[in-house]
C-alpha positions as CSV (number, residue, x, y, z in Angstrom):
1,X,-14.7,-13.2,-60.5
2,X,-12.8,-10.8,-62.7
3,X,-16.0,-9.8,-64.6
4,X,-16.8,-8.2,-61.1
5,X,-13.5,-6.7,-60.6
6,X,-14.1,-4.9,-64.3
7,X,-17.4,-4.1,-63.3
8,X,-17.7,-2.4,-60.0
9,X,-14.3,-0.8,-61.4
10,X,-16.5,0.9,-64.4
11,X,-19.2,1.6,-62.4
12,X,-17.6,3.4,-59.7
13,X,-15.2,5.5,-61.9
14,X,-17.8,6.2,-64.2
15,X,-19.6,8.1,-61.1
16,X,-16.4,8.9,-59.7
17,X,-16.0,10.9,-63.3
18,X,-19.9,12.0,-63.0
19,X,-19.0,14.1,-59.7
20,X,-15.7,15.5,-61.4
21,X,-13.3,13.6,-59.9
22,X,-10.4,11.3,-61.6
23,X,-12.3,8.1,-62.4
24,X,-9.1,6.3,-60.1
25,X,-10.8,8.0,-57.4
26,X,-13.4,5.7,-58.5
27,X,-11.1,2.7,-58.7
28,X,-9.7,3.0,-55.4
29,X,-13.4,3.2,-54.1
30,X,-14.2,-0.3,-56.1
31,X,-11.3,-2.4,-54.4
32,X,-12.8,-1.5,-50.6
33,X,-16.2,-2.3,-52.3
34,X,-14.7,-5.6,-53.2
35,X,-13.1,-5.7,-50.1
36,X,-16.2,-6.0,-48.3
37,X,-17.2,-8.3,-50.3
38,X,-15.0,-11.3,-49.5
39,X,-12.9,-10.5,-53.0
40,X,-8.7,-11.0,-52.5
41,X,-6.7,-10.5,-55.3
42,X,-5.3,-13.2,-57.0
43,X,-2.3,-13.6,-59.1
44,X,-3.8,-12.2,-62.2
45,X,-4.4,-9.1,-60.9
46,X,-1.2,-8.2,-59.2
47,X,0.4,-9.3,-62.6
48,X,-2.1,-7.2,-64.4
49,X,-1.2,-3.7,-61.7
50,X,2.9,-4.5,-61.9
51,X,2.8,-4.4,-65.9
52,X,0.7,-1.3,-65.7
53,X,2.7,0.1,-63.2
54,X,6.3,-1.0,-65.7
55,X,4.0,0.5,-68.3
56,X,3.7,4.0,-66.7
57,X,7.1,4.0,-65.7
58,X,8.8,3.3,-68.9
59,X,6.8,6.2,-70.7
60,X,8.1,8.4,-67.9
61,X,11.3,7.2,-69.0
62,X,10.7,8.4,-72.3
63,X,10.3,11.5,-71.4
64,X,13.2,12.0,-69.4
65,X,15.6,14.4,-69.3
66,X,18.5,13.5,-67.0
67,X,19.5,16.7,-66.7
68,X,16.7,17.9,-65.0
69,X,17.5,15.4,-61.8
70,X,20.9,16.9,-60.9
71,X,19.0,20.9,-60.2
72,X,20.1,22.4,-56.8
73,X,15.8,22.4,-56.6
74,X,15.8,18.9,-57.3
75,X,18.8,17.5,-54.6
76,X,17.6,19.9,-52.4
77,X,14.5,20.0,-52.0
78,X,13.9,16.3,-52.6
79,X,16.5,15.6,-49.7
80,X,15.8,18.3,-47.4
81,X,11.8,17.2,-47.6
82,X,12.8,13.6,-47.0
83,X,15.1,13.7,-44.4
84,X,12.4,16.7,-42.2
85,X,9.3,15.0,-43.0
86,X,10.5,11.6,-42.3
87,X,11.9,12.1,-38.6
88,X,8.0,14.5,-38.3
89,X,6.3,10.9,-39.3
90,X,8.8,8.6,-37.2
91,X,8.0,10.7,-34.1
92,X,4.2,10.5,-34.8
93,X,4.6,6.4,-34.9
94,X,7.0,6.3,-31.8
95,X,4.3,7.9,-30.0
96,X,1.8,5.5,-31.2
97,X,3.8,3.0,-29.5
98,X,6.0,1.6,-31.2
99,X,10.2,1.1,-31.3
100,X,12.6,3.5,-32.7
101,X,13.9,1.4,-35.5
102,X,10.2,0.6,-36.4
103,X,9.1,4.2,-36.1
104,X,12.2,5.8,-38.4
105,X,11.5,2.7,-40.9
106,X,7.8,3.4,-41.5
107,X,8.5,7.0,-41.2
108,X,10.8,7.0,-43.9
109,X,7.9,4.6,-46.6
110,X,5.8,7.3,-45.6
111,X,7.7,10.3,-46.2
112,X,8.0,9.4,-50.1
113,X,5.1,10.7,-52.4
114,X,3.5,8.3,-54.7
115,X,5.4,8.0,-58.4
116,X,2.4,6.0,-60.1
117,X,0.1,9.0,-59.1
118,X,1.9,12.0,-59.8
119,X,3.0,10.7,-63.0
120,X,-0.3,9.3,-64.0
121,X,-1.7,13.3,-63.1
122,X,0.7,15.1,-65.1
123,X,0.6,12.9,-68.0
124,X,-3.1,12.9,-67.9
125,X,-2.8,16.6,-68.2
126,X,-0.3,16.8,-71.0
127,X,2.2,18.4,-68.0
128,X,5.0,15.7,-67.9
129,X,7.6,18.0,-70.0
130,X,6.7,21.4,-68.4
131,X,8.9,22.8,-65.9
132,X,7.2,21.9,-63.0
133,X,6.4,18.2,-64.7
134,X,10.2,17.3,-64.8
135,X,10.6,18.7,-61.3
136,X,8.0,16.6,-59.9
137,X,9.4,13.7,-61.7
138,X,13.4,14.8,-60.5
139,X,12.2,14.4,-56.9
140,X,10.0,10.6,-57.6
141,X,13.2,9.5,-59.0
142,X,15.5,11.0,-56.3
143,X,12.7,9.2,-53.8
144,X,12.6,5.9,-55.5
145,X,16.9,5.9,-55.4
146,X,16.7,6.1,-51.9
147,X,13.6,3.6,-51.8
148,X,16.1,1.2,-53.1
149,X,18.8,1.9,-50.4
150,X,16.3,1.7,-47.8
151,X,15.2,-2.1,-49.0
152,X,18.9,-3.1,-49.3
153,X,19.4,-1.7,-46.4
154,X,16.2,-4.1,-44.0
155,X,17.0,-6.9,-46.5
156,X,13.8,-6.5,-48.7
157,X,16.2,-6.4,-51.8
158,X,19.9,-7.0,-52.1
159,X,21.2,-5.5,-54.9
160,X,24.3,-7.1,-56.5
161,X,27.4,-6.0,-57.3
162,X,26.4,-6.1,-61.0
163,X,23.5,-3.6,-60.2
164,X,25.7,-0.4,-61.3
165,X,25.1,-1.9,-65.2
166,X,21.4,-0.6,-64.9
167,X,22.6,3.1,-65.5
168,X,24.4,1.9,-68.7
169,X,20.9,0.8,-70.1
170,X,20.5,4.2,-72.2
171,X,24.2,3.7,-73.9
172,X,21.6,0.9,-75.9
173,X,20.0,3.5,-77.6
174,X,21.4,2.9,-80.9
175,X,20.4,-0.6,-81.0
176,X,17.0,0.0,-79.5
177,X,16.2,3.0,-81.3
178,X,17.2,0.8,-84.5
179,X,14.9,-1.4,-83.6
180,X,12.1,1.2,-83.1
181,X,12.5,2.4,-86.8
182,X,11.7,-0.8,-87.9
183,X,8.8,-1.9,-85.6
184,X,6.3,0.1,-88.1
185,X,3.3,1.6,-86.6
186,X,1.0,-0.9,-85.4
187,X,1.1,-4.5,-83.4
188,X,4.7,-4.7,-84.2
189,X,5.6,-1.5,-82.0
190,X,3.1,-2.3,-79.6
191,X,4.8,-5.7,-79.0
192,X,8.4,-3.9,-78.8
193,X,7.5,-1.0,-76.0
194,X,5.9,-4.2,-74.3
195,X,8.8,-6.4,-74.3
196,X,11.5,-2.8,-73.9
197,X,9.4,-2.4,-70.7
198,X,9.3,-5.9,-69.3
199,X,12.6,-6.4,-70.1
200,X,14.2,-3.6,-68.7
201,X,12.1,-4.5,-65.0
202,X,13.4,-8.4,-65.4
203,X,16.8,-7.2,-65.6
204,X,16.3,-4.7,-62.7
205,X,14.7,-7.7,-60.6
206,X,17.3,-10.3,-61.8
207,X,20.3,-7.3,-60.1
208,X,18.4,-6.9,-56.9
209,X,17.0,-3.6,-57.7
210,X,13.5,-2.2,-58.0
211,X,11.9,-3.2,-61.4
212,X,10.7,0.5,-61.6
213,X,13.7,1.6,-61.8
214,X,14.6,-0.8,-64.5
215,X,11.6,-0.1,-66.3
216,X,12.3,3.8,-66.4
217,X,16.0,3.3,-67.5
218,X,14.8,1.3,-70.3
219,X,12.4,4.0,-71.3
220,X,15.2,6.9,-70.7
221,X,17.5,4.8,-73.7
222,X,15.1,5.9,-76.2
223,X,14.4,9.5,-74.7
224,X,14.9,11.6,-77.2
225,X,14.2,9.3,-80.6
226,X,12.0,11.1,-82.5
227,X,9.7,8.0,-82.6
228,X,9.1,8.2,-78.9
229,X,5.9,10.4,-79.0
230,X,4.4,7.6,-81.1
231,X,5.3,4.8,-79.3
232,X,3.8,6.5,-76.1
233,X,0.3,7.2,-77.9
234,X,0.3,3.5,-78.5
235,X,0.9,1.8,-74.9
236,X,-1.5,4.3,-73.6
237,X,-4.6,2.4,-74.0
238,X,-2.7,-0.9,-72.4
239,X,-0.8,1.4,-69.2
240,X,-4.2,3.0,-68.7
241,X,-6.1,-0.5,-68.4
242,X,-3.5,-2.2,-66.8
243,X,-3.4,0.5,-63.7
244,X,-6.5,0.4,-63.0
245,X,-5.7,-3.1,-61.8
246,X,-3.1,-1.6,-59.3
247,X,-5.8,0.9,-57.8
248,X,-7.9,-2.0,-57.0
249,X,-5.2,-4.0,-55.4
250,X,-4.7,-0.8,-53.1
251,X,-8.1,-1.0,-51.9
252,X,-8.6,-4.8,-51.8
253,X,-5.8,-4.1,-49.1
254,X,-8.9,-3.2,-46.8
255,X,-9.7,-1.3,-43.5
256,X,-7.8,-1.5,-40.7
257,X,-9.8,-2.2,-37.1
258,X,-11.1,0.2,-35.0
259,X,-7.6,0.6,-32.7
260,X,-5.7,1.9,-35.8
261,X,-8.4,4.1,-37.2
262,X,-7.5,7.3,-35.0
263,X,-3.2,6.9,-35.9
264,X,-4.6,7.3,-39.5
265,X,-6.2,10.1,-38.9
266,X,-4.0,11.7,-37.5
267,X,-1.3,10.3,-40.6
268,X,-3.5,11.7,-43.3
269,X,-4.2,14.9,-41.0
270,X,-0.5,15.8,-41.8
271,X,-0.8,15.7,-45.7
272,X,-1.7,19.7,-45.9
273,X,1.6,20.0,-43.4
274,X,3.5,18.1,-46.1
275,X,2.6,20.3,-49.0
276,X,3.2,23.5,-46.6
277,X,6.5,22.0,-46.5
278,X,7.6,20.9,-50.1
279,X,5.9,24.8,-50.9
280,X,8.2,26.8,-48.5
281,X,11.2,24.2,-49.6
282,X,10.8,25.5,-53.1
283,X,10.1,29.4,-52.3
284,X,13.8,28.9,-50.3
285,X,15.1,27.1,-53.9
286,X,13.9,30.1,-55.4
287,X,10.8,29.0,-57.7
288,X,7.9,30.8,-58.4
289,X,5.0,30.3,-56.4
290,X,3.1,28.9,-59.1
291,X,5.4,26.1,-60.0
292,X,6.0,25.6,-55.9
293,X,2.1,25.3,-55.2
294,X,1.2,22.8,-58.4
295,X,4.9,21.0,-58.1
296,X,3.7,20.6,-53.9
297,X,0.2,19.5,-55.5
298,X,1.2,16.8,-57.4
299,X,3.8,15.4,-54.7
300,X,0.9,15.5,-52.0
301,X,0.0,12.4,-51.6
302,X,1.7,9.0,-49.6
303,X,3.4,6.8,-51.9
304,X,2.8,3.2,-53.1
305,X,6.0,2.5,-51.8
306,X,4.7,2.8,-48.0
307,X,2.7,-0.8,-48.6
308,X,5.9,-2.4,-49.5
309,X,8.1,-1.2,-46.2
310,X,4.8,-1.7,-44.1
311,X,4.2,-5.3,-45.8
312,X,8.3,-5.8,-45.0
313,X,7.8,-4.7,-41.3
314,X,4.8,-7.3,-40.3
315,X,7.1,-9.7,-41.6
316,X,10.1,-9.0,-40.3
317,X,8.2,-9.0,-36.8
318,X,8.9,-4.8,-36.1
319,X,5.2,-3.8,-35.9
320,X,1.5,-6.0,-35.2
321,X,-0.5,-7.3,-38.4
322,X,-2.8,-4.4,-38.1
323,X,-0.1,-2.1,-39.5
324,X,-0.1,-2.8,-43.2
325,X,-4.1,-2.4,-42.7
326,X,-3.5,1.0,-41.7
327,X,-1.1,2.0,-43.9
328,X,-2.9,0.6,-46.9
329,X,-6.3,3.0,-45.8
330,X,-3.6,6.1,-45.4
331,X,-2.4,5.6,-48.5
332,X,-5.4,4.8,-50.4
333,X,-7.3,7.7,-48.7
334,X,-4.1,10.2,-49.1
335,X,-4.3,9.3,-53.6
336,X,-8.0,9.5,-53.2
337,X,-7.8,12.9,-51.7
338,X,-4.9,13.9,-53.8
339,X,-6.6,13.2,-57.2
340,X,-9.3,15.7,-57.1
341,X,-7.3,18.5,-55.9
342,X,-4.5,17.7,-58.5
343,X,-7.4,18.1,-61.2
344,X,-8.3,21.3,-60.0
345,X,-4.9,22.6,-59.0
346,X,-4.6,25.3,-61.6
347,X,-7.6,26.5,-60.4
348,X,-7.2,26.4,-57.0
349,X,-3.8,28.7,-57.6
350,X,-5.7,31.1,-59.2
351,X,-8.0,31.3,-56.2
352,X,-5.0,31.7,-53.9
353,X,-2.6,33.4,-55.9
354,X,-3.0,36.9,-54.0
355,X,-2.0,35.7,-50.7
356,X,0.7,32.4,-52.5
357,X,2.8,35.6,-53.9
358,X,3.9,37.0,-51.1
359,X,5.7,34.5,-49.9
360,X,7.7,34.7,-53.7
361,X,11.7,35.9,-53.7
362,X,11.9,38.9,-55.3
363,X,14.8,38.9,-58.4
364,X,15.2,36.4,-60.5
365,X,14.2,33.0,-60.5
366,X,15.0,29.8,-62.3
367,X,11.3,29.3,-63.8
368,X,11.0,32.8,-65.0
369,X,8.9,33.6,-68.2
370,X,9.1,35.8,-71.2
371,X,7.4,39.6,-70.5
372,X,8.9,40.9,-74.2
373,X,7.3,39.3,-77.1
374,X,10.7,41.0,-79.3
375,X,8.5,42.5,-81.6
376,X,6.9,39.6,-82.6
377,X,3.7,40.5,-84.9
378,X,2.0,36.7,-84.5
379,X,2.4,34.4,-81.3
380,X,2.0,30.3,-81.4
381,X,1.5,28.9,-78.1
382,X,1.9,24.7,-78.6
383,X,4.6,24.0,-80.6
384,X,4.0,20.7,-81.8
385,X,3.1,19.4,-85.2
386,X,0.5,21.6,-85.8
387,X,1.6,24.7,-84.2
388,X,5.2,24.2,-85.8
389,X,3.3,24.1,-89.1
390,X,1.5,27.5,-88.6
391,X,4.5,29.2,-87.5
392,X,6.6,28.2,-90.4
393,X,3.3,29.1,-92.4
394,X,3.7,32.5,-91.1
395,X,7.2,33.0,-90.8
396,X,7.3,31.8,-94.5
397,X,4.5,34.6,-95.6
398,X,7.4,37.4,-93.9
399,X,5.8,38.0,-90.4
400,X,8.0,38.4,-87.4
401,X,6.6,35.1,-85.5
402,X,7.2,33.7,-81.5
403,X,6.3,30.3,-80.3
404,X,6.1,29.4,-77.2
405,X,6.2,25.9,-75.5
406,X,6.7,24.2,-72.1
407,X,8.4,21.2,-73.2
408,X,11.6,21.7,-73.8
409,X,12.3,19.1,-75.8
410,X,10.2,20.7,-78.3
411,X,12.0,24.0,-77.8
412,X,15.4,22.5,-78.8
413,X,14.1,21.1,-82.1
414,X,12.7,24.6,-83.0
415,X,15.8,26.2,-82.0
416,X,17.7,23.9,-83.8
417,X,16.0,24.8,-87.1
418,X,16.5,28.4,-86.3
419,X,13.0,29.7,-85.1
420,X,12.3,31.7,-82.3
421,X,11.0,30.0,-79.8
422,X,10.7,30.5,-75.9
423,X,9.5,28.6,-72.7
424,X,6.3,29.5,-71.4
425,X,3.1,27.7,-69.7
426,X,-0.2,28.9,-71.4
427,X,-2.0,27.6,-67.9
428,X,0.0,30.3,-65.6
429,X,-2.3,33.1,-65.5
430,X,1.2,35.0,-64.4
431,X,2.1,34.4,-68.0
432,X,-0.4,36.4,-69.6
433,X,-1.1,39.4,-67.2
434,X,2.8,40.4,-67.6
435,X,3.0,39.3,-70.9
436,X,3.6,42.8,-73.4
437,X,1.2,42.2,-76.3
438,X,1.9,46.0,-78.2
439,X,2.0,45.0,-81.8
440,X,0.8,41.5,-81.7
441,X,-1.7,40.7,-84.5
442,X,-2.7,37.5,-83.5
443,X,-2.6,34.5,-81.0
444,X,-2.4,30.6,-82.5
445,X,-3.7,28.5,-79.4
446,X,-2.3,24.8,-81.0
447,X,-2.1,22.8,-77.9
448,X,-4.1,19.8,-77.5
449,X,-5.2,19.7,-73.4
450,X,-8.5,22.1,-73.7
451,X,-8.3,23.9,-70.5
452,X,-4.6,25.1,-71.5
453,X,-7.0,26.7,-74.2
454,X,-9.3,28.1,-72.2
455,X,-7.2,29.5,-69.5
456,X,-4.8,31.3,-72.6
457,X,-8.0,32.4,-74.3
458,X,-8.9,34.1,-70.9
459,X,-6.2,35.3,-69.7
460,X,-6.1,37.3,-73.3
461,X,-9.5,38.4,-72.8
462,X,-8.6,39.7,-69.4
463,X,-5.8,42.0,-70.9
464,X,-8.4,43.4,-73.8
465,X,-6.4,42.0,-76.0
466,X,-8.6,42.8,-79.2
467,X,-6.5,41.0,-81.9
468,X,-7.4,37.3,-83.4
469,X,-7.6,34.2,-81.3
470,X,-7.1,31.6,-83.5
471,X,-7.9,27.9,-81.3
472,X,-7.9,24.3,-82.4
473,X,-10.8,22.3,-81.4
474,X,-10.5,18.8,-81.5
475,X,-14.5,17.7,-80.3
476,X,-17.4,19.8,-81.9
477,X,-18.6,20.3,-78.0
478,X,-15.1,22.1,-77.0
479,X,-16.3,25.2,-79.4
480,X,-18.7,26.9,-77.7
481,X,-16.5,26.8,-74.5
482,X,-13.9,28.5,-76.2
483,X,-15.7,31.0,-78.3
484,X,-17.1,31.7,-74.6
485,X,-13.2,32.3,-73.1
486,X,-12.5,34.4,-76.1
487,X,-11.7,32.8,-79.3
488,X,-12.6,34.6,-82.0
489,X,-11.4,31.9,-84.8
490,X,-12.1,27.9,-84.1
491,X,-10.0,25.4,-86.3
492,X,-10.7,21.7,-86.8
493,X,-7.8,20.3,-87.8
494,X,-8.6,16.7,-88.3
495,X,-11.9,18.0,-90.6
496,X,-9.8,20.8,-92.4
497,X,-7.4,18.5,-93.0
498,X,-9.8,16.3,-95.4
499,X,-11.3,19.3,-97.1
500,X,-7.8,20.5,-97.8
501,X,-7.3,17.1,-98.9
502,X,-10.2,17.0,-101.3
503,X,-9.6,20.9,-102.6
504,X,-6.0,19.9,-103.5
505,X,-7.6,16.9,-105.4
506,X,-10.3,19.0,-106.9
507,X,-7.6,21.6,-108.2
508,X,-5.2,18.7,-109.7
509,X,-8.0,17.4,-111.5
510,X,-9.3,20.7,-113.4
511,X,-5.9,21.0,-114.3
512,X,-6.0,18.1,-115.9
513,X,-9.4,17.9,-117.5
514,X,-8.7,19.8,-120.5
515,X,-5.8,17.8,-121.8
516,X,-8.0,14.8,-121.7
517,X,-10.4,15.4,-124.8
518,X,-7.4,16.4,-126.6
519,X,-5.3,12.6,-125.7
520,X,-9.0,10.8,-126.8
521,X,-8.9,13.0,-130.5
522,X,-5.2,12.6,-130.9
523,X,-6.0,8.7,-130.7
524,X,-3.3,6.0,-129.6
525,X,-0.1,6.5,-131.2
């Protein structure tokens, strides 16, 4: 029956899309559908959700920065959210009914937010190496750690003694980066991130840890290589198909009975309280409200994980059947609920910004963004390939250039070839309205998510800014949207590209026209 599995999981995410909503929205929906339906998973699909969940993990991993995990706002808010909103959920489940140990177990699965989500969000937004990106990811990772402790702990995994090896994983990166240079560019490197991937999660699994985890560490001993971009563009069609296999396991999970339906109510009736909290958490770190309310966002929702410690409970014998029913709805309702509002969640800051503010620290704080251009006379926000080309275009012409990035990966290459570049998030409207723009000729918009584009091409027309806004436009329908938000120049780079291509041919041939009547009279020699 998998052609109905791949059906009724297009169907739906195509209207799930229609309405606005991530098409997993739409996903999650199929799996109850096929729930009803009689449908169980079978092997294939489980196999086909674990690879895509390896998959995401390993890009995640590639993308890593290790020290991003070991920030005060990282330990601390990570641990001080776990430890408060796991006792909150234990004490809801006692009440319910059941024991101490069971109530404290499931409170804890619950307390975690989902990694395949949040990940799959922000790297569906082009937000995995921003600021609030890696902070989101610091606090997954923290999560799953203790996920792994917690299984040792009720005997769901025993790690070995041999388990420590796993953090030696990225001292491979010479070997496995060799190995990338030489996989070339198509099937071959496919094949490679495939097997890197699988065989970092076999490992893992062989040591009695979580073959996430394995999976990530594998992907973190390439992070880095400047090959890595690539070899993410090309497992993305693969992770992307292969997850949607895991949101219709989720669902195929079904409904629990009628006894259970008013405890997960009341569990997904504590979600807002759970963002309230990982928001104030961060406010006490000192972060900016904007990176507290889309960091709290995108760490909303129940995690996966809560299926495996409910599953591991029923069996064990600590809680009735009916419980990994329940928890399976809470979760799937709590990603369902989260996707949509992660979509919208730059949006939805700008809507409460007034009142999010005055709950900010004053001073300093550790996500702080430029005010003082330096005197810059051109500004390039996206400083990838095509933004790093236009500044060094500039700076090569004698103008006084800035480029501005929120990956800092990106920043450290720039800075190590001696340009000045500086962090900054074109989708903070924050950014723009302090931003001083006295002097500034003109703005290169070069990043490749559109609404980052639109919100930057905004926020400049907001100031009355009244100097060029140059954009790149990747689809012929993205134009009019932002000659609408202000952009008074509209690039195609893939199309100027060829015509560049084609003058540069053009020019090398007149050259060359004229000395061939000359070769044909002077004869052979």
């Amino acid at each position: 029956m998998e052609w109905l599995w791949v059906g009724m999981a297009y169907g739906l995410g195509w209207l799930a899309n229609r309405f606005g909503w991530p098409p997993l929205v739409g996903y999650l929906a199929a799996g109850f559908v096929l729930w009803g339906l009689q449908q169980q998973p079978n092997n294939l699909l489980e196999n086909l959700a674990d690879i895509g969940v390896l998959l995401l993990l390993f890009t995640v991993g590639l993308k890593l920065r290790f020290s991003s995990m070991v920030r005060p706002e990282v330990l601390g808010v990570g641990g001080l959210h776990l430890l408060l909103f796991a006792l909150l959920l234990g004490a809801v489940v006692f009440w319910a009914g059941l024991s101490a140990q069971a109530a404290l177990y499931l409170g804890i699965g619950l307390a975690f937010s989902s990694t395949v989500l949040a990940v799959k969000l922000l790297d569906d937004r082009r937000e995995l190496s921003t600021f609030h990106g890696r902070l989101a990811v610091g606090i997954l990772i923290l999560q799953d750690l203790v996920a792994i402790g917690l299984m040792a702990y009720v005997g769901v995994k025993n790690p070995t003694p041999w388990a420590l090896l796993l953090l030696g994983l990225p001292l491979l990166r010479p070997v496995v980066g060799r190995i990338l240079e030489k996989s070339g560019h198509d099937e071959l490197l496919l094949l490679y991130g495939l097997g890197l991937a699988l065989g970092g999660a076999s490992l893992a699994r062989t040591l009695g840890v979580s073959p996430e985890l394995g999976a990530l560490l594998m992907g973190a001993a390439l992070a880095g290589h400047p090959q890595v971009s690539e070899l993410s563009r090309t497992l993305w069609g693969l992770k992307e198909a292969f997850l949607v296999g895991f949101f219709l396991q989720i669902g195929m999970m079904g409904l629990p009975n009628g006894d259970g339906l008013g405890l997960a109510l009341g569990l997904l009736a504590l979600l807002p309280l759970k963002g309230v909290l990982f928001f104030a958490l961060f406010i006490a770190f000192g972060l900016r409200a904007r990176t507290a309310f889309v960091t709290s966002v995108s760490l909303l929702s129940y995690s996966e994980f809560a299926l495996i410690t409910s599953l591991a409970a029923v069996e064990g014998n600590l809680v009735p059947a009916a419980y990994g029913q329940l928890v399976s709805l809470v979760v799937a309702v709590s990603l369902a609920l989260a996707a949509p509002l992660n979509r919208s969640v730059h949006n939805l800051y700008q809507q409460l910004e007034p009142y999010l503010l005055r709950f900010e620290r004053k001073g300093r704080h550790a996500d702080d963004e430029p005010t003082s251009l330096g005197g810059a006379e051109w500004l390039v926000v996206g400083m990838g390939r095509t933004g790093g080309a236009a500044y060094k275009m500039l700076a090569g012409q004698g103008y006084r250039v800035l480029g501005l990035d929120a990956d800092e990966g990106k920043l450290d290459f720039h800075r190590s070839k001696k340009r000045q570049v500086r962090y900054g998030d074109a989708e903070d409207p924050e950014l723009w309205e302090r931003l001083e723009l006295t002097g500034l000729r003109g703005v290169l918009l070069t990043l490749p998510d559109l609404e980052a584009k639109l919100r930057a091409a905004r926020g400049l027309k907001q100031r009355g800014f009244t100097g060029l806004i140059a954009a790149t436009s990747y689809h012929r329908e993205e134009d009019p949207l932002l000659a609408e938000a202000g952009a008074t120049l509209i690039s195609h780079p893939f199309a100027e590209a060829g015509e560049r291509l084609a003058e540069r041919a053009l020019g090398l041939n007149l050259v060359e026209e004229p000395e061939n009547p000359q070769l044909a009279e002077a004869g052979p020699d």
